[in-house]
N, C-alpha and C positions, 0 to 999 in steps of 0.2 A: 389648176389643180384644186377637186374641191377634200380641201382638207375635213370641213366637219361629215362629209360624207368615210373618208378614211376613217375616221378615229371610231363612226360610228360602230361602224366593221369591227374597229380593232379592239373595243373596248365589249362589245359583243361576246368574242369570241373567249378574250381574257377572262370574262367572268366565269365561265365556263372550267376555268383552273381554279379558281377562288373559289369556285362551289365544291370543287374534289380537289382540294388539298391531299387528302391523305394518298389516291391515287397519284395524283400529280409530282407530290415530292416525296411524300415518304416512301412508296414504292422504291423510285431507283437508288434513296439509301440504304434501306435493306438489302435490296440486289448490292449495292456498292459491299457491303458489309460481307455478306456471304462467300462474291469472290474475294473478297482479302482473305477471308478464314480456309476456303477451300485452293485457289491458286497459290494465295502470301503465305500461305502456312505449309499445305503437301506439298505443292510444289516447289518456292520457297526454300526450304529446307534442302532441297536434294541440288538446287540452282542457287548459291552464294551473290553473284551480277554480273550483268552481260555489259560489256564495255565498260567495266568500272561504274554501272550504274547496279544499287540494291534491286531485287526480282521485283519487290512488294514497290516501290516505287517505281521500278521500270514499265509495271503493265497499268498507269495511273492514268498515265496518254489514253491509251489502247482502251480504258475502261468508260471516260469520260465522250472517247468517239465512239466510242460502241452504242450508249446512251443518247449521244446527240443524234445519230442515225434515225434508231428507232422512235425516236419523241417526234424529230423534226419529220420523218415521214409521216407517221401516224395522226399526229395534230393539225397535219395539214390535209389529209389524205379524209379523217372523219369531219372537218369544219366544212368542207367542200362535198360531199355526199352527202349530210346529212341535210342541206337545204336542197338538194336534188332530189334524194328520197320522200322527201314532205311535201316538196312543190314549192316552198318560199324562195327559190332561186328566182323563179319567174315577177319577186317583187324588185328584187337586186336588177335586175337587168333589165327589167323595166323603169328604174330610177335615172335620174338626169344624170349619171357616173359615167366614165370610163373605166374600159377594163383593165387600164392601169390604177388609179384607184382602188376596184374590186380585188386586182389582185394585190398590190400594198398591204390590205388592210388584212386578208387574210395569212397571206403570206407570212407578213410582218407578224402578226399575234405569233403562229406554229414559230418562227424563228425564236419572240421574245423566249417562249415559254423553254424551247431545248436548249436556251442560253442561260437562264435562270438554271432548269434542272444543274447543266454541267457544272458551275461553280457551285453548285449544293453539293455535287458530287468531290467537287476537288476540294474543298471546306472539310465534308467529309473524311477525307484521305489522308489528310493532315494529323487525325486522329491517330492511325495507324501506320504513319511510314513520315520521312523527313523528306522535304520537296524543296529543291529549289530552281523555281524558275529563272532563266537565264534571259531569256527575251519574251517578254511579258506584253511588249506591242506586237508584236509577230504571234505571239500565244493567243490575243484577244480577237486579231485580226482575221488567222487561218478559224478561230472558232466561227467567228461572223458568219467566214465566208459557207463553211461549210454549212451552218444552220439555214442558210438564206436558200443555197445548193438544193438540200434534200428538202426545204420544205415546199422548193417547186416542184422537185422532183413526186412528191405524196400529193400535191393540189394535181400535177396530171393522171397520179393512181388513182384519187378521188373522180376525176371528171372520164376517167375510163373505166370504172367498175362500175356494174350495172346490179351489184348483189355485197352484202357484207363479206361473202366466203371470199369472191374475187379481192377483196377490200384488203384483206388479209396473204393474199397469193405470194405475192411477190415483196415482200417484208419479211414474211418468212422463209421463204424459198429460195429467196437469191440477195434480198441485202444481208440479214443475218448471217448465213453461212460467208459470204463473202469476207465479211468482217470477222470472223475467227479465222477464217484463211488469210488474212490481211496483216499479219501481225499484231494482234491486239496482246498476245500474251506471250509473244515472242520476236525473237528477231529474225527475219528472215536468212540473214546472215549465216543459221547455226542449220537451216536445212543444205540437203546436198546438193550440188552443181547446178545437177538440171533442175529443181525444185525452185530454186532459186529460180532460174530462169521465165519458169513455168509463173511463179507466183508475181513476177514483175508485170504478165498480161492481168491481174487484176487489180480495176484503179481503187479499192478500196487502200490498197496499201501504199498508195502515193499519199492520200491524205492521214494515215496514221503516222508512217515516216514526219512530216513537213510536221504535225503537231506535238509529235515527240522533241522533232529536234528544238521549236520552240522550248521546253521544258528542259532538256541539256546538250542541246548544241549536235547534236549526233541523230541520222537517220539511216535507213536500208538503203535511203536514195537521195537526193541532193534536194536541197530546200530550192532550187530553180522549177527543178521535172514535178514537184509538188505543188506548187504553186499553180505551174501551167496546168498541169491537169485537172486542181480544183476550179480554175478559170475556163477551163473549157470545157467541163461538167455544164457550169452553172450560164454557160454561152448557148449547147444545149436546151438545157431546159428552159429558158428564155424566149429561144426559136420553139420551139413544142407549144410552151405555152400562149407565143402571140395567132399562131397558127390555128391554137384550138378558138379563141375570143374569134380569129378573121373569118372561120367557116365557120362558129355557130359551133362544134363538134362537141353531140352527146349535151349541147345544152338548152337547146331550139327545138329539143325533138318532144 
């Protein structure tokens, strides 16, 4: 394992946050701040708490995976096209590395970074509502996992867009929506029979449940079905991406 080749990657990419702070973190505090005022407040108001937990607290989970999705895709998804688009990929892969390695280093940076953002976020939330976390290894953990998950997930949206519009497609089309269908600002619980039903085929709300329940003990679904499915997400993405380094795919061409 050649480690100084990793960190060079990873310390690359990071800089890249350090140069747009304000993009980087103050953006999804303002976002954080907004929804408190427009869901904690309208809505809030007419919704007292669902399980015994406060509204403005209960959607904290929901707000912080909301945010890790889009970072973790996004930071993985432009650190990976952008040396594609420029043509500097072809010095990466022509280096004495492996593309375990290559991926680590980028990987690893999009994960720190929507790990970072999310405790900014829940740092944040404490401003505006009382939190207390209940399992805080289980809280740190399902964060991990998820960050590592979606930023394989964006490193293959990267090595499959061929254009910035494509780059954007599927983050907006189908994570995003997913994730407000997913329970970020509700409990699945309070829709009808079959909605319910309905909502259990998408895995978005397996991992909002499992990170909630980290936070109080309670989810739409069992901290098992959560688990497995953020593992076999991230199993997935694994197979996708040793599959793209074994044939070259969209990056030899």
């Amino acid at each position: 394992m050649n480690l100084n080749s990793i960190k060079a990657i990873y310390n690359f990419e990071m800089s890249r946050m350090r140069r747009t702070l304000g993009q980087s973190l103050f953006a999804p505090v303002i976002s954080t701040v907004l929804y408190f005022i427009v869901f904690g407040s309208a809505i809030g108001s007419r919704i007292s708490d669902i399980d015994g937990v406060s509204y403005g607290a209960f959607i904290v989970p929901g707000l912080i995976i909301l945010t890790i999705l889009t970072e973790s895709t996004a930071n993985a998804s432009f650190g990976i096209y952008l040396p594609r688009f420029t043509g500097t990929i072809y010095e990466v892969l022509s280096a004495p590395i492996s593309f375990i390695e290559i991926l680590i280093g980028y990987v690893g940076a999009a994960a720190t970074k929507s790990i970072i953002v999310g405790f900014v976020i829940l740092f944040t939330a404490h401003f505006f509502v009382s939190i207390d976390i209940q399992h805080p290894i289980y809280m740190v953990l399902i964060l991990f996992l998820i960050s590592i998950s979606f930023s394989l997930f964006g490193f293959i949206i990267g090595i499959w867009a061929d254009s910035f519009e494509k780059l954007q497609v599927i983050p907006l089309l189908i994570i995003t929506p997913l994730t407000f269908l997913g329970g970020s600002f509700y409990s699945i619980k309070m829709l009808p029979e079959a909605w319910q039903t309905l909502s259990l085929l998408n895995p978005i709300v397996y991992l909002i449940s499992g990170f909630r329940w980290s936070f109080y003990g309670q989810g739409d679904v069992s901290i098992f079905w959560s688990l497995t499915m953020t593992f076999v997400f991230l199993t997935v993405c694994i197979c996708v991406v040793s599959y793209i380094f074994k044939t070259g795919y969209k990056l030899k061409q």
